[in-house]
Every structure is written in structure tokens, then in C-alpha cells.
N, C-alpha and C positions, 0 to 999 in steps of 0.2 A: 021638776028635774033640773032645769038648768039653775036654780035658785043652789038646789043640794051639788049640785057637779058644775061649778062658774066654767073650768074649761071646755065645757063643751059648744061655749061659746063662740068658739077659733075650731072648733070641729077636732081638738086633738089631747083631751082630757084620755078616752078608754090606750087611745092610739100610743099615748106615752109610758102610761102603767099598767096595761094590763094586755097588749097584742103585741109589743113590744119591747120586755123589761128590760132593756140595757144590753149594748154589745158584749161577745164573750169576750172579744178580742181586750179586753180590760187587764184580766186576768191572765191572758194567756202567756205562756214561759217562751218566748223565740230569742233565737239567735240570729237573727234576719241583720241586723246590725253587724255583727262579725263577718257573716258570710258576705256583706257586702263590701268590707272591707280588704277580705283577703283573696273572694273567689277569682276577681279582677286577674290576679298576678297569678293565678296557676293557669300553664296552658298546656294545651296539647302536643305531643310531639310524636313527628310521625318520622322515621328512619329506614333508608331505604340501602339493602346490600346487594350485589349481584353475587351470586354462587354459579359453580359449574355444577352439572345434574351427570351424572357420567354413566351413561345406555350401555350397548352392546357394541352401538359402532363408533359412536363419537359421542364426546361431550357438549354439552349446550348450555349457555347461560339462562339463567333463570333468580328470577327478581322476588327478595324476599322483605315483606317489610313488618317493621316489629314497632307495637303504640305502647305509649307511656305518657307521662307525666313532666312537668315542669315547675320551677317556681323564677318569677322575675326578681333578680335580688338587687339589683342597681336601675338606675334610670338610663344609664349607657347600653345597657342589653345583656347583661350578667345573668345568665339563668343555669341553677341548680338542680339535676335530674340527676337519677342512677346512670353507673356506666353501663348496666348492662341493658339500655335499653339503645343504647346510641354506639356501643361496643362493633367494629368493624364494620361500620355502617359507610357508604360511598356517597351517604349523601340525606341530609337531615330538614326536616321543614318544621315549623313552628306555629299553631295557628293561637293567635289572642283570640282571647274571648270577646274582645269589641270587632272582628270581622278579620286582623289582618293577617296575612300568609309571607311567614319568613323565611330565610334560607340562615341556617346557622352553621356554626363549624365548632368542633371541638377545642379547645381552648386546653385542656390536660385534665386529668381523670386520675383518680387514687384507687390501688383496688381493693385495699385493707377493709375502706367504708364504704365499697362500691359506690363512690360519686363520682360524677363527673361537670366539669365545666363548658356550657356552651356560653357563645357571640353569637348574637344578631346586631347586624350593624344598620339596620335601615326602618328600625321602629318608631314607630310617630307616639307620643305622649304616653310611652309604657310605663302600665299602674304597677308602682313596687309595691310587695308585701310586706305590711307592717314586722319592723321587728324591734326585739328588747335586746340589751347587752348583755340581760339577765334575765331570764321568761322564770327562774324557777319555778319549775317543773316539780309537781308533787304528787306522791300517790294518793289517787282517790280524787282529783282533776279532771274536770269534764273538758274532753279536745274531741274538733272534727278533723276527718280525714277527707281533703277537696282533692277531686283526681277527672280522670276520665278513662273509668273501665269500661271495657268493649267498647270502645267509640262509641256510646251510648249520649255522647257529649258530657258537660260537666256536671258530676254529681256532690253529695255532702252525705256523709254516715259521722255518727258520733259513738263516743264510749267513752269508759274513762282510762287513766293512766292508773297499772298493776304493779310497772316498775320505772322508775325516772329514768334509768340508765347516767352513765356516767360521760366525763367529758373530755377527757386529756385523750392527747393523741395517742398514748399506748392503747386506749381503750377502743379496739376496733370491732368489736362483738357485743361488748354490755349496749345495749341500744333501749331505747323507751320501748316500753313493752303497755299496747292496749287493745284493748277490742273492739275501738271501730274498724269496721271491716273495712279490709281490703282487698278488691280485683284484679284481674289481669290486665294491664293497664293505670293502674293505680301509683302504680312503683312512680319514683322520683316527683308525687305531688308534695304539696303541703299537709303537716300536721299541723293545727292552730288551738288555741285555746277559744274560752268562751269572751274574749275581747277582739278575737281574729289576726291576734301577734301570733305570727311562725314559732314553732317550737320544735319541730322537727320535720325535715323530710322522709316523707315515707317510704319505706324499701321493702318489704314481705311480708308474708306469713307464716306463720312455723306449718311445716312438712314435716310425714313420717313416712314410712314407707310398711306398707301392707301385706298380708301372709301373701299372698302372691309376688311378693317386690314390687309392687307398684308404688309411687309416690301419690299420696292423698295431704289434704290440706284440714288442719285443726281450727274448726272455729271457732274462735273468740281469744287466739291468740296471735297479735300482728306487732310489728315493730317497724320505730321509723328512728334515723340517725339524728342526735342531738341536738338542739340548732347549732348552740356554741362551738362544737367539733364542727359540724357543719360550714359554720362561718371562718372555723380556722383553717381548713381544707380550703374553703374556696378561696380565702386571701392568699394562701401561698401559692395555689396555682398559678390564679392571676399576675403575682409577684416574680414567680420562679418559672412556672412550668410545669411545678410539679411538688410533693408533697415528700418533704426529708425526717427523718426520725433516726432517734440514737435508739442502740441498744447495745449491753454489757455482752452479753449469750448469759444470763443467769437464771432459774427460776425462782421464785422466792414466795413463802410463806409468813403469815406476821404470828408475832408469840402472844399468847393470853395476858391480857394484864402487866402486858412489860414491852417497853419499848426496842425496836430493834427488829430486822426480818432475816428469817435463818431462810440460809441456800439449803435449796432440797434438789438442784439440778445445776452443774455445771455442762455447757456446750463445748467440745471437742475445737480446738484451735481458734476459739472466741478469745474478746478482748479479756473475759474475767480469769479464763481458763489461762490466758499468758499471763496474768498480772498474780496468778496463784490464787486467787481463791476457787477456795474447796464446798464441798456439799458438806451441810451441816456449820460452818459458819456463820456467825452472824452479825450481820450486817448493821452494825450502830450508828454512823452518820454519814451523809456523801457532803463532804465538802461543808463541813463540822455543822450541818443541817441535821439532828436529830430525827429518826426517822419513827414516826409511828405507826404507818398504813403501807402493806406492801404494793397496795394499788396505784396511791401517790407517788411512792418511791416508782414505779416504772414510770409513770406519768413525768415524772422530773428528768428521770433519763432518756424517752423518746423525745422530750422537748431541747436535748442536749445538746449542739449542733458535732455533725460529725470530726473526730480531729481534736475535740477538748478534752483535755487532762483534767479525771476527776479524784479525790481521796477520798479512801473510804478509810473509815474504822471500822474495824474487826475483832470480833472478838472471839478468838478459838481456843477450845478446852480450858476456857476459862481467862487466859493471856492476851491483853489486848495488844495491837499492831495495826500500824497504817498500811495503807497498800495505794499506791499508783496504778490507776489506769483510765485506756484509750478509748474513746467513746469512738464505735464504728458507726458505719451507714445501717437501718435496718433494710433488708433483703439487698445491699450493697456489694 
């Protein structure tokens, strides 16, 4: 026998191929590399408000505290969460996933994307989260969603991307749309890819509300805001204070196979409405920039700064014509 099986010699001939064939762990598909890379930098965030409770004889304060999510975007203590997890809150704490317990403050909050900006100024060697200038973002993209629902501490769900969603500042609704799931608690973590680059912060679930009126949650469809918007919201905070955008008052539609976007709504004493244009006009260049997409065209207008003088060509009932006008503050 040991002539026909020589390894049995070292005692480890059966033990190699045949009680033992080969770890699974060979074959197997993880992400352990990503989430290593990006779990770091999502942290907890716990916000504390006092309310008054208002009885029969007197009112009484009473302490309400609402969990969410975070992501570390700088190494100075820039962290990117929802406003509404930090929203009239009197007082915000921070906990890192390496042990530490921070006191932050709000820095300025946008409520178009529901984001907000917190500071922690007293973090010792805070891991930022990977990110790209350009993560393009595709449908059919496997991303995880790293959070901490129910203080459950820090978890990871995956799915993939249904919709990339878009990125200019007008676009404060089109958001990446996937089905890793999201919790209560979840709001303002990281969306990542399968390399553990940020790609979006997470913000909800889609709700509907039930024969009863009740509001219920649709599984397997959740959304997190852009990174790019994301990234452009948080520089301006950081920058300003706060997050500024143009708008004409127009509505606009784009035409089939033809360049230009016909007004379908003019707003009542808006910049477009003083400057004359009408519903059913259309819109051929802002500022002899040919327009193809009416999404880009608002996209070019919220990036406007307010107070700039723009031209548009028009073209009505056929007659083309320039038109001057004032680019306002949006909600200004």
C-alpha cells in the first residue's frame, strides 16, 4: 500500500484528496474587499431634539432622538447624511466604527436633495470614503447600501441599479433608483459600488399609502442621491453656507427629432414671464448654446448664478426672435 500511495508516507496522501478536496473559499464571489474599504467611513449618527409634550395643565419637555446614517467625505471631518435625520435637532453625536464618540454641528443642509452637512472637529485618523470624480453609474450595477438600521449596528445589503438617476443641480428628484434594501436608520449612509467607491448617499424608499390611508413601504424599490450632486451640494455648503440655483419660472418639454424645447408653462411674475416668453414657444439656444435635452437645458439654468443675463432664441409661430432675460434665485 504505501508502494501504490508514497504519500501515505508523511501520513497526508487520503487527508489531501480525498477528506479534504480543496477550500470553497477558492471560488467564492465576496465583496469583503469593498466593504472593507468603505464600511470604515459610514457612521452612525444619533440626534437629539427637545419638544414640549403639552398635558392638561402644563407642558413639559421631553427628549426625542431620531438614528441615521453618515458618510466621512474629507479627513477634516466632513460628513454627508440626510437633513432629515439631523433636522431641528439641539444636539448631534457621531459614533466611528473604530470606537470614537463625536459631537458634530451642522454646517448647512439643502432641502431640494434632502442633504445636509455636518463638522466633527475632534476626530483622530478618520477613514474617508473612497470616491471617483466619475463612478459612472449604470443600470444593471451591482451596489451595496452600508447604514445602521435600527441600531442594529453596521450592516451591508446589495442590489442592483434600475435607474442611474441624473446629476445637475435642477435634478432634485431623478435619484439612483435600487433594490438593496433600505431601513429605518439607513437614510444618509453610503451607496458603493462593487470596488467600495461611493456612488451615492442613501435617502428612502418609495411609499404609497393604503386603502386605509396608511403609508406602507414598496420592496425592492429604494433610492440614494447621486454622488456627483452630492459632491456638488456639499462643496457649496462648505463654500457658501448653502446651496444657490437659477431658475427662469418655465416649464419645458423637448420636441421629437428636432432640436429646441417648447414652453408648456409659463410662472406668473417670473423672470421668463417678464422677459415675454409664452407657452408654446420654443426654446432654440440660451446663450447661442444649442439646446437638445430639456433636462440639460434646466440643468444649465439652475447652475446659472443668480443676477446673470441670459439670451435666448425663440422661435414663435414660426418667427425667430431674441429675448433677454434675468436669471432669479430658485425658492429666492
Amino acid at each position: 500500500m504505501l508502494f501504490l500511495v508514497p504519500n501515505l508516507r508523511q501520513g497526508d496522501g487520503f487527508a489531501q484528496n480525498v477528506f479534504n478536496p480543496g477550500s470553497s473559499s477558492a471560488s467564492r464571489i465576496t465583496y469583503k474587499d469593498a466593504v472593507n474599504k468603505a464600511g470604515p467611513a459610514v457612521v452612525n449618527i444619533y440626534s437629539v431634539s427637545i419638544e414640549n409634550d403639552v398635558g392638561f395643565y402644563r407642558s413639559r419637555p421631553r427628549e426625542r432622538t431620531s438614528l441615521g446614517s453618515g458618510v466621512i467625505m474629507t479627513e477634516s471631518g466632513y460628513i454627508l447624511t440626510n437633513n432629515h435625520v439631523v433636522q431641528n435637532a439641539d444636539s448631534i453625536v457621531v459614533a466611528v466604527q473604530d470606537g470614537q464618540i463625536l459631537e458634530a454641528h451642522i454646517v448647512g443642509y439643502d432641502q431640494y436633495t434632502d442633504l445636509a452637512v455636518l463638522k466633527v472637529d475632534d476626530g483622530v485618523n478618520l477613514h474617508v470614503i473612497p470616491q471617483s470624480e466619475d463612478p459612472d453609474v449604470a443600470v444593471g450595477d451591482m451596489v451595496m447600501a452600508i447604514g445602521n438600521p435600527f441600531d442594529l449596528g453596521q450592516t451591508v445589503t446589495h442590489g442592483i441599479v434600475s435607474r442611474a438617476g441624473r446629476k445637475g443641480l435642477s435634478n432634485f428628484v431623478d435619484f439612483i433608483q435600487t433594490d438593496a434594501v433600505l431601513n429605518q436608520g439607513n437614510s444618509g449612509g453610503a451607496l458603493v459600488d462593487s470596488n467600495g467607491v461611493l456612488v451615492g448617499i442613501t435617502n428612502a424608499n418609495f411609499q404609497v399609502r393604503d386603502g386605509r390611508n396608511g403609508v406602507r413601504n414598496v420592496d425592492g424599490i429604494n433610492f440614494a442621491v447621486p454622488y456627483e450632486l452630492a459632491k456638488r451640494v456639499m462643496d457649496e455648503i462648505v463654500t457658501d453656507g448653502r446651496v444657490t440655483r437659477g431658475q427662469l419660472g418655465f416649464i419645458g418639454q423637448e420636441i421629437a427629432n428636432r432640436p429646441g424645447v417648447t414652453v408648456t408653462a409659463v410662472a406668473k411674475q417670473s423672470p421668463a414671464a417678464k422677459a415675454g416668453l409664452k407657452p408654446n414657444d420654443v426654446i432654440l439656444a440660451i446663450n447661442d448654446i444649442k439646446l437638445e435635452s430639456a433636462s440639460k437645458t434646466l440643468d444649465m439654468i439652475a447652475e446659472t448664478e443668480p443676477g446673470t443675463q441670459l439670451k435666448l432664441q425663440i422661435s414663435r409661430d414660426g418667427e425667430l426672435m431674441d429675448m433677454n432675460v434675468t436669471v432669479a434665485e430658485l425658492g429666492g
